[in-house]
C-alpha positions in Angstrom: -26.8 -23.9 -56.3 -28.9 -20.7 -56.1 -30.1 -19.6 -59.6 -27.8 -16.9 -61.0 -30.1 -13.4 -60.3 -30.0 -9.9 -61.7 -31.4 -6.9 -60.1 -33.7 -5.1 -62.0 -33.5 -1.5 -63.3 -36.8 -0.6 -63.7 -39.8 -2.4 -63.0 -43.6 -1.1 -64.0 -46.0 -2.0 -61.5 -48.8 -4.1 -62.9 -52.8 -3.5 -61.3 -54.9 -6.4 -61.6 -58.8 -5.9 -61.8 -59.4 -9.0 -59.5 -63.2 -8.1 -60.1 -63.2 -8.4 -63.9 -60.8 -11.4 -63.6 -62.9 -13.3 -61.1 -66.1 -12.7 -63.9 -64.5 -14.0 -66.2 -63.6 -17.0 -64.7 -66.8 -17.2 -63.5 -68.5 -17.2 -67.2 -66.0 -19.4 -68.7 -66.4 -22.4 -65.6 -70.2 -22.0 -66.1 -70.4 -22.3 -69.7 -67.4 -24.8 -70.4 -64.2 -23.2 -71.2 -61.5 -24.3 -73.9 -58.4 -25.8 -73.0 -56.7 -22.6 -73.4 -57.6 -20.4 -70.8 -56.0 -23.0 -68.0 -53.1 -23.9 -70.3 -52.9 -26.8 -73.0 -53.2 -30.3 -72.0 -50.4 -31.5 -73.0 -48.0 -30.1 -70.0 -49.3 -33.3 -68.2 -48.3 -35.4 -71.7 -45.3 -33.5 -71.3 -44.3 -33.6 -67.8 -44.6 -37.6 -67.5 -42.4 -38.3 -70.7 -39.3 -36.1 -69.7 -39.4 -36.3 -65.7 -36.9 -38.7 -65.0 -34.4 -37.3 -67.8 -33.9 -34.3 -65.1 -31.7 -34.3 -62.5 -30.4 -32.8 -59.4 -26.6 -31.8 -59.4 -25.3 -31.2 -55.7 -22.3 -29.9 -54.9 -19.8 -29.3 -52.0 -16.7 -27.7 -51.4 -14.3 -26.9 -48.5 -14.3 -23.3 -47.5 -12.3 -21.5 -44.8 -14.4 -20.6 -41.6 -13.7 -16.9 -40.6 -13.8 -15.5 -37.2 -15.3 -12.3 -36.5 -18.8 -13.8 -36.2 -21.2 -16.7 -35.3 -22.2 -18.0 -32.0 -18.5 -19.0 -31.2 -17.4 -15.6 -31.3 -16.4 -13.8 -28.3 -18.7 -10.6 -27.6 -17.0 -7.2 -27.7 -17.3 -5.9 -24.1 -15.8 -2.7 -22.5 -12.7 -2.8 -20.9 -13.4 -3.3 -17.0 -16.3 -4.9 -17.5 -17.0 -7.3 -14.8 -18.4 -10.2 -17.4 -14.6 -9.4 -19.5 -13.0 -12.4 -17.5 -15.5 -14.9 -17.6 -15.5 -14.4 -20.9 -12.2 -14.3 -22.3 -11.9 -17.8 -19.8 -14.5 -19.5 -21.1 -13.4 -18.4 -25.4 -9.5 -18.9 -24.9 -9.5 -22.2 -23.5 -12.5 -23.8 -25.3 -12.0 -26.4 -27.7 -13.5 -27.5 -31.2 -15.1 -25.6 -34.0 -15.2 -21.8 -33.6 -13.6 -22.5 -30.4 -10.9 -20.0 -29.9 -8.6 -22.9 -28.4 -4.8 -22.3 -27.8 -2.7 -21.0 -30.3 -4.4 -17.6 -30.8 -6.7 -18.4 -33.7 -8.8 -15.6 -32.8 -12.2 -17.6 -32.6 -11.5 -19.4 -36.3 -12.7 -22.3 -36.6 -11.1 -25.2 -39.5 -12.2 -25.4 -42.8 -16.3 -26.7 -43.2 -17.8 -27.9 -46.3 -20.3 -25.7 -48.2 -23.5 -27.7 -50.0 -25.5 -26.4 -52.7 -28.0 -27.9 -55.2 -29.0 -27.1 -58.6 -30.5 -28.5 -62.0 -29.4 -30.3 -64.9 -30.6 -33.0 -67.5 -29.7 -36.2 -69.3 -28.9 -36.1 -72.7 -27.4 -39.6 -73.4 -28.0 -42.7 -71.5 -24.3 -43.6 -71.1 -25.0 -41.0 -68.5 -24.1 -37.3 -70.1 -25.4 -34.6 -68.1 -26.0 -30.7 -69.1 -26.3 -27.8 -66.5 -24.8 -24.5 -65.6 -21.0 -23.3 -65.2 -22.1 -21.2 -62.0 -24.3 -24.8 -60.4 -20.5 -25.9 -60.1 -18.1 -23.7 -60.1 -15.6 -24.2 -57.9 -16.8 -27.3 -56.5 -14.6 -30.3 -55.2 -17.3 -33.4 -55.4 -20.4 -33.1 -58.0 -22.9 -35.5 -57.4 -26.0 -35.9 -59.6 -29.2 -36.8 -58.1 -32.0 -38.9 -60.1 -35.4 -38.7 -60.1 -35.7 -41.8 -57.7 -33.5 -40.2 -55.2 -30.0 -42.1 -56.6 -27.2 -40.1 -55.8 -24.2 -40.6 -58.4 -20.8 -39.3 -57.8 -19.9 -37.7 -61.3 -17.1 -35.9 -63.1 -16.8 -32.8 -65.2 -16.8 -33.1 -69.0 -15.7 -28.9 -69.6 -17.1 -26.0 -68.9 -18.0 -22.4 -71.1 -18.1 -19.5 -68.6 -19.5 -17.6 -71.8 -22.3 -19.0 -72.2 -22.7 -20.2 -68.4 -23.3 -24.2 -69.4 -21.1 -27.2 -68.6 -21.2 -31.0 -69.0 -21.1 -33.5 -66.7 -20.6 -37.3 -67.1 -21.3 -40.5 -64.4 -21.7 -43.7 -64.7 -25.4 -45.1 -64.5 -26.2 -47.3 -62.0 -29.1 -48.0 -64.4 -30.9 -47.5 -67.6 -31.6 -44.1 -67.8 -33.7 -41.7 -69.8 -32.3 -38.7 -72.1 -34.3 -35.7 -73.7 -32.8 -34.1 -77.3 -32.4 -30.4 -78.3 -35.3 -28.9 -80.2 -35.5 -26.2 -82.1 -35.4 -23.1 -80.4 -35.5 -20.7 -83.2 -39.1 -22.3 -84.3 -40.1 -21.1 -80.6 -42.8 -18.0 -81.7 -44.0 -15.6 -78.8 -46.5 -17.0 -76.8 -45.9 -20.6 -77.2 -46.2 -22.4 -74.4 -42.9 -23.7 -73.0 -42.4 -26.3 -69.5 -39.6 -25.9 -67.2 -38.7 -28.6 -64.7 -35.9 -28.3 -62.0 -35.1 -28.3 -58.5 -36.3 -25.1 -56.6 -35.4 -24.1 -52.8 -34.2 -28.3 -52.6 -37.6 -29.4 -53.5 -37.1 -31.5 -56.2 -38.4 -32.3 -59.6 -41.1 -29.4 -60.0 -42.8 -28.5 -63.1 -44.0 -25.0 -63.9 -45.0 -23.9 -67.3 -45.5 -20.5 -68.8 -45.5 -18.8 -72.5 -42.1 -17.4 -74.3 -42.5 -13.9 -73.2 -39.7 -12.6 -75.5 -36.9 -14.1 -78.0 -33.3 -12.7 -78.5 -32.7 -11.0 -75.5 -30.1 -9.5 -74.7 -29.3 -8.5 -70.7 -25.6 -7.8 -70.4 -25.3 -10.4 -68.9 -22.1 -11.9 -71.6 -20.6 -11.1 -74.7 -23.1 -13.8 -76.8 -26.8 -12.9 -75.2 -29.5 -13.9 -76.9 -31.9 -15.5 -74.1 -35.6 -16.8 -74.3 -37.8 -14.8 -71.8 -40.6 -16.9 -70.4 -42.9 -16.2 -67.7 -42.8 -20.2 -66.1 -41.8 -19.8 -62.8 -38.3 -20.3 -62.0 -36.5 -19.7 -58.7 -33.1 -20.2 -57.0 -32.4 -24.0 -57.9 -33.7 -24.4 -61.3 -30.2 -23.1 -62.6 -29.4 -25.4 -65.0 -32.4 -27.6 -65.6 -34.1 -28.1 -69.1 -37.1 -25.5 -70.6 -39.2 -28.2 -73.0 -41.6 -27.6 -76.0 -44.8 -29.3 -75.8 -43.0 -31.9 -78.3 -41.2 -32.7 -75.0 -38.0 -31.4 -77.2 -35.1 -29.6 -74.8 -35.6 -25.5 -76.4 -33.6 -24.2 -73.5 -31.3 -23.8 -70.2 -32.5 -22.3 -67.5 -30.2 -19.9 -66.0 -31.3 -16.2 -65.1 -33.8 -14.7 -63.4 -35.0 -10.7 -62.4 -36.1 -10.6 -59.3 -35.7 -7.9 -56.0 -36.3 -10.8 -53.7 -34.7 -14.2 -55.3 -38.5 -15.5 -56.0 -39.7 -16.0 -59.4 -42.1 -12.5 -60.2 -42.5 -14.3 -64.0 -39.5 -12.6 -65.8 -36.9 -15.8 -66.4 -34.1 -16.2 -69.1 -32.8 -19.5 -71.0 -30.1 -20.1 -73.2 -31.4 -21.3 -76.2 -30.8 -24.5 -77.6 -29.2 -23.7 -80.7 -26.5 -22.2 -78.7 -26.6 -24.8 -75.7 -26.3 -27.7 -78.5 -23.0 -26.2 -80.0 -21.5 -25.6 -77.1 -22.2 -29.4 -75.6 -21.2 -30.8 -79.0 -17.6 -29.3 -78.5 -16.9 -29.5 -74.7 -17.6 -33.4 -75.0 -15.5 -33.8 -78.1 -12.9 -31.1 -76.9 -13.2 -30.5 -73.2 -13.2 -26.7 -74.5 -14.5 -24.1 -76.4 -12.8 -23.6 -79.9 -14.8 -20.4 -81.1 -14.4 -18.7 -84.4 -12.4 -15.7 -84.8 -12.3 -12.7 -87.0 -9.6 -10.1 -85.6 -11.3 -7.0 -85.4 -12.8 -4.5 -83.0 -16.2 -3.6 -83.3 -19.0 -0.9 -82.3 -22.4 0.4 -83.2 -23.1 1.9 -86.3 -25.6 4.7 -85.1 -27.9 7.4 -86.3 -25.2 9.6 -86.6 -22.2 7.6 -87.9 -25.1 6.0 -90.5 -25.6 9.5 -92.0 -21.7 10.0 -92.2 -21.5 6.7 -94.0 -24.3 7.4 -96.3 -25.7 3.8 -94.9 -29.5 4.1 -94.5 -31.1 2.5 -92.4 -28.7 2.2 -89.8 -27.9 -1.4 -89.5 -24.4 -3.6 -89.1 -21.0 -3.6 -87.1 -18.9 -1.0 -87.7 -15.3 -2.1 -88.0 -13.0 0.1 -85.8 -9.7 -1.7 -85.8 -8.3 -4.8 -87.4 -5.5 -7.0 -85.7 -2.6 -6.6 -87.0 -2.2 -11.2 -86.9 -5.9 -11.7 -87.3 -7.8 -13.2 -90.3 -9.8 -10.0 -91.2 -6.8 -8.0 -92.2 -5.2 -10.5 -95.3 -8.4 -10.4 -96.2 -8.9 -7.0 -97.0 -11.2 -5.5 -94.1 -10.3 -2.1 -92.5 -11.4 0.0 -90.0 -14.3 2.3 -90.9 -16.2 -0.9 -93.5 -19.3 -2.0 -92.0 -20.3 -6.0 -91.5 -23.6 -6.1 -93.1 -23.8 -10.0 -93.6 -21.6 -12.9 -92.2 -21.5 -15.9 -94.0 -24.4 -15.5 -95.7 -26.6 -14.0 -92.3 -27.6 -10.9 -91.8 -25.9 -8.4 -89.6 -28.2 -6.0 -87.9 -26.3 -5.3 -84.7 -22.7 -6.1 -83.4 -24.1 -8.5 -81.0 -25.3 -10.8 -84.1 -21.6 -10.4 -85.7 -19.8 -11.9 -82.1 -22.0 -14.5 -81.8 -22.3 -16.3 -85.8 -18.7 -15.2 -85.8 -18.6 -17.4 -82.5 -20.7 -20.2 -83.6 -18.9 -21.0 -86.9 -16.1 -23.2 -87.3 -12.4 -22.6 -87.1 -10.4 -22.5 -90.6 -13.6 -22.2 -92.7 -13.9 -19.7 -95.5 -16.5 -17.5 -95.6 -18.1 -14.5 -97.4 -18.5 -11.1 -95.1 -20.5 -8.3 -97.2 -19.2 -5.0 -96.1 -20.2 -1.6 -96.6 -17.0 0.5 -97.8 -18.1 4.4 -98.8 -21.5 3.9 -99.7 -20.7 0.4 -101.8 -21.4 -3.2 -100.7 -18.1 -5.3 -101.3 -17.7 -9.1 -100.3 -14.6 -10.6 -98.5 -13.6 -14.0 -98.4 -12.2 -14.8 -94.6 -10.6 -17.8 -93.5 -11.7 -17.8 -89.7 -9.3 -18.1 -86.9 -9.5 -19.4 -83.3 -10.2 -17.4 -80.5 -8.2 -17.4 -77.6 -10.3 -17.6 -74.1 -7.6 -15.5 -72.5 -8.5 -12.2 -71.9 -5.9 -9.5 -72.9 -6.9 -6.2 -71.0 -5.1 -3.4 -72.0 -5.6 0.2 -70.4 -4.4 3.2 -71.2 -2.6 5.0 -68.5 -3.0 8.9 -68.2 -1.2 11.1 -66.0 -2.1 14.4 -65.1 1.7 16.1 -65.3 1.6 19.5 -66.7 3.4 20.0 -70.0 6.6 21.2 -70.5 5.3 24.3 -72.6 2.3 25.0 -73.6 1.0 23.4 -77.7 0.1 25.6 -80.4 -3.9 25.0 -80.5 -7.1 24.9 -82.5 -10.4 24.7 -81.0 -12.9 22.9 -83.7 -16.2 20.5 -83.0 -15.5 22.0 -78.9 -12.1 20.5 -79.1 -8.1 22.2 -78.3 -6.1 20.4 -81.1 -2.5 20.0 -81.4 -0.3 18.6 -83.9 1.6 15.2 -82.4 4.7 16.2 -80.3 7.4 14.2 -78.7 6.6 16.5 -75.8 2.9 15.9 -76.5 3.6 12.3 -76.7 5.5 11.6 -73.9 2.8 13.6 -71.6 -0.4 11.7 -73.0 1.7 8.3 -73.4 0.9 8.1 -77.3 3.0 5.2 -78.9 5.0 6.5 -81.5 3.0 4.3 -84.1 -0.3 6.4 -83.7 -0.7 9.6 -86.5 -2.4 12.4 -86.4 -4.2 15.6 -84.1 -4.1 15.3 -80.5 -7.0 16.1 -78.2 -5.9 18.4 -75.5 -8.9 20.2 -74.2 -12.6 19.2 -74.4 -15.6 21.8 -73.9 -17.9 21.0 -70.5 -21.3 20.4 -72.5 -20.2 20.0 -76.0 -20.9 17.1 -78.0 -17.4 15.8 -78.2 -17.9 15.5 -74.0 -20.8 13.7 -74.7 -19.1 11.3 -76.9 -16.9 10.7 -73.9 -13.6 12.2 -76.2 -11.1 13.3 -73.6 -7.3 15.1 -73.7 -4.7 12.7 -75.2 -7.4 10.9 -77.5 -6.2 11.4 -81.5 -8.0 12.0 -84.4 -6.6 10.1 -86.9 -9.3 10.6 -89.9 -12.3 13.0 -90.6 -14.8 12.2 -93.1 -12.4 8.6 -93.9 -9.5 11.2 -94.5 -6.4 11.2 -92.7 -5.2 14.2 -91.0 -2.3 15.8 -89.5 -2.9 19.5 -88.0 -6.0 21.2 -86.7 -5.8 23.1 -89.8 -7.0 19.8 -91.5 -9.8 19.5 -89.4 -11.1 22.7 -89.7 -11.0 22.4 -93.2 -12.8 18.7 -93.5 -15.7 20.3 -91.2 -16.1 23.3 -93.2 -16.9 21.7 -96.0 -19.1 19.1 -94.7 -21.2 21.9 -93.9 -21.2 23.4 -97.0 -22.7 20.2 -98.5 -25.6 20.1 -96.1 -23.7 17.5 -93.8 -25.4 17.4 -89.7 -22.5 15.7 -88.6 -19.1 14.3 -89.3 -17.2 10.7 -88.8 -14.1 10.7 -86.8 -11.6 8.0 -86.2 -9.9 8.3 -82.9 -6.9 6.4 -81.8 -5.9 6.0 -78.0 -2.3 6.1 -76.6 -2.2 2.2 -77.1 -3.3 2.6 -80.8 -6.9 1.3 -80.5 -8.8 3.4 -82.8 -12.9 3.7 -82.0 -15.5 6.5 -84.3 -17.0 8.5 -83.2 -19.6 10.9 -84.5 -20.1 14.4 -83.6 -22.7 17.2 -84.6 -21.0 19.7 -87.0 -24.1 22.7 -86.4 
């Protein structure tokens, strides 16, 4: 299997002074240079203790051949051309694959079997196997492949598409060696790190590098938080271990950036502290059973920190609580900000989804919110998140209105108080209160903030409000007390509230 790839944005391009590099080398090879400038000795140390704990995972499965292309494909010729009989003879009644045969198959050949190869390794010797979900997705026979060249039929433990690992188990046809997770929040920038794996089908290859960044997060899923290394890894080595010099397992190989599949030093492994929570549940569960709190989160930014009086800007900023969920018994509401999570800090949304993620279902814990200006604490019994996705969209049609809405323009904004002609048009439920949004100003902030006709404010300043009039009012004297912006709520048709900050000069 080809290592997962993601096109970069934005790449700077890196000069190299071969001239003052080649000096260098120079001075340190004639004057004896330290281990460090070709890498620390222990790779080797390394490299010959954890070797045959990785393994090879090869996978096939049956796909269906298409016609339209290939060498059995008939060639598109003019009509009256005088090749257009010999060839239609010699397609129509030939047999086998991609044959076009009797029948009219149109040159499609029968199903063939697809092989691909990736990485994994061997964390217990009753034969327990870690890679990637995308090394075997899909597949209909998974077969690991040893160090020694044994080829094991094995079987599939569970999978986390979240997180991109899975587990494999097969019986050993002998005594076998395992590797164990490390630490991989000990793992500083610039320590050295090793990453073995299969690349292009070659085999067990080594390649070490530094840890080039910690914590990243590419988009990539809802719970990033990758190591960056420069050790090169290419298509293959998804799924196969990155190793401390203690030989310990720190992470799973499984992205790379790259604008030609090849490794140009910018790799990305899921760390072991996530790796070793999700392995400890698929083998006991065959599944994920993730933590869950019930509410819908966003950024708290410059702008929504000033509204808040919340300084520095920091947290997850609550914008709706389920209605069944955990979070709402316990006393959390829209507009509190998360600051700390079972006693960890909270700097970012991100880190809320993923301790909420990582701790277990039905335990009690303390969440420190922010709540006008004041730090109050919540004890939450944690629910279990459900894997299936519920996507919900608001449908908006453009119909014209029966007649037109009394309006008020305010913060570049045509407001309207709710309607049942207003509602029917924008498709509000009849549960969501407050102003509608009819119009929004080209250019204007509110644009910005991607508010569009048939959003509705629902609070200004935390305040709930029913006219334009309201508004007007709530932004008049937030300027009068020095205020640059103001906090709205803003509800949906479908009642899914989101704030949203916007400039009152």
């Amino acid at each position: 299997m080809t290592a997962a790839t993601i096109a970069p944005t934005r790449l700077r391009p890196i000069r190299l002074r071969f001239g003052l590099a080649a000096l260098a080398v120079g001075a340190f090879s004639a004057f004896g240079s330290p281990a460090q400038a070709r890498g620390p000795e222990g790779i080797a140390d390394v490299a010959e203790k954890v070797i045959d704990a990785v393994v090879n995972i090869s996978t096939s499965q049956t796909v269906e051949a298409k016609g339209g292309g290939g060498s059995n494909t008939m060639p598109q010729l003019p009509p009256g051309s005088p090749f257009e009989e010999f060839f239609d003879d010699f397609f129509k009644n030939r047999r086998g694959p991609g044959g076009g045969g009797k029948g009219g198959d149109n040159g499609s050949g029968p199903p063939r079997k697809a092989n691909s190869l990736g990485s994994g390794f061997i964390i217990d010797t009753s034969g327990v196997v870690v890679t990637n979900n995308h090394v075997i997705a899909d597949a209909d026979e998974i077969n690991v492949i040893l160090n020694d060249g044994s080829k094991i039929k094995a079987e599939l433990v569970g999978v986390d598409k979240k997180t991109d690992l899975a587990v494999l188990k097969f019986k050993p046809p002998k005594p076998l060696v395992s590797v164990k997770f490390g630490d991989s929040d000990k793992l500083r920038l610039g320590d050295w790190v090793v990453a073995i794996g299969n690349p292009f089908s070659l085999g067990g290859t080594v390649t070490a590098g530094i840890v080039s960044a910690k914590n990243r997060d590419i988009s990539s899923g809802p719970y990033d938080s990758y190591i960056q290394t420069d050790a090169a890894i290419n298509r293959g080595n998804s799924g196969g271990p990155l190793f401390n010099l203690d030989g310990d397992v720190v992470g799973v190989n499984t992205l790379i950036i790259s604008p030609s599949g090849g490794s140009i030093g910018i790799g990305f492994a899921v760390p072991s502290k996530t790796v070793a929570g999700v392995v400890d549940q698929l083998r006991q569960f065959g599944e994920l059973r993730r933590g869950w709190l019930g509410v819908r989160i966003q950024s708290v930014t410059d702008e929504i920190a000033e509204s808040l009086n919340i300084k520095p800007p920091r947290g997850a900023l609550v914008a709706g609580v389920d209605d069944k969920g955990p979070a709402k018994p316990a006393g959390i509401e829209p507009g509190d900000v998360v600051v700390k999570f079972d006693g960890k800090d909270v700097k970012d949304p991100k880190d809320l989804s993923r301790v909420v993620a990582d701790t277990a279902v039905g335990k009690e814990v303390d969440v420190i919110v922010i709540r006008k200006g004041q730090e109050e604490t919540k004890k939450v019994t944690l629910g279990r998140l459900q894997d299936a996705d519920k996507v919900q969209a608001a449908v908006k049609t453009d119909e014209p209105a029966p007649e037109k809405p009394v309006t008020q323009k305010a913060l570049g904004l045509d407001l309207a108080t709710i309607s049942k002609d207003l509602r029917t048009r924008y498709k509000i439920k009849d549960t969501v209160r407050g102003v509608v949004v009819t119009n929004v100003e080209a250019n204007s902030d509110a644009a910005e903030k991607r508010l569009s006709a048939g959003d509705v404010i629902v609070e200004v300043a935390q305040e709930a409000v029913s006219s334009g009039a309201d508004i007007q009012k709530r932004v008049d004297q937030l300027k009068k007390d020095g205020k640059k912006s103001v906090l709205l709520l803003v509800s949906n048709g479908d009642g899914e509230l989101r704030f949203v900050a916007l400039s009152v000069q």
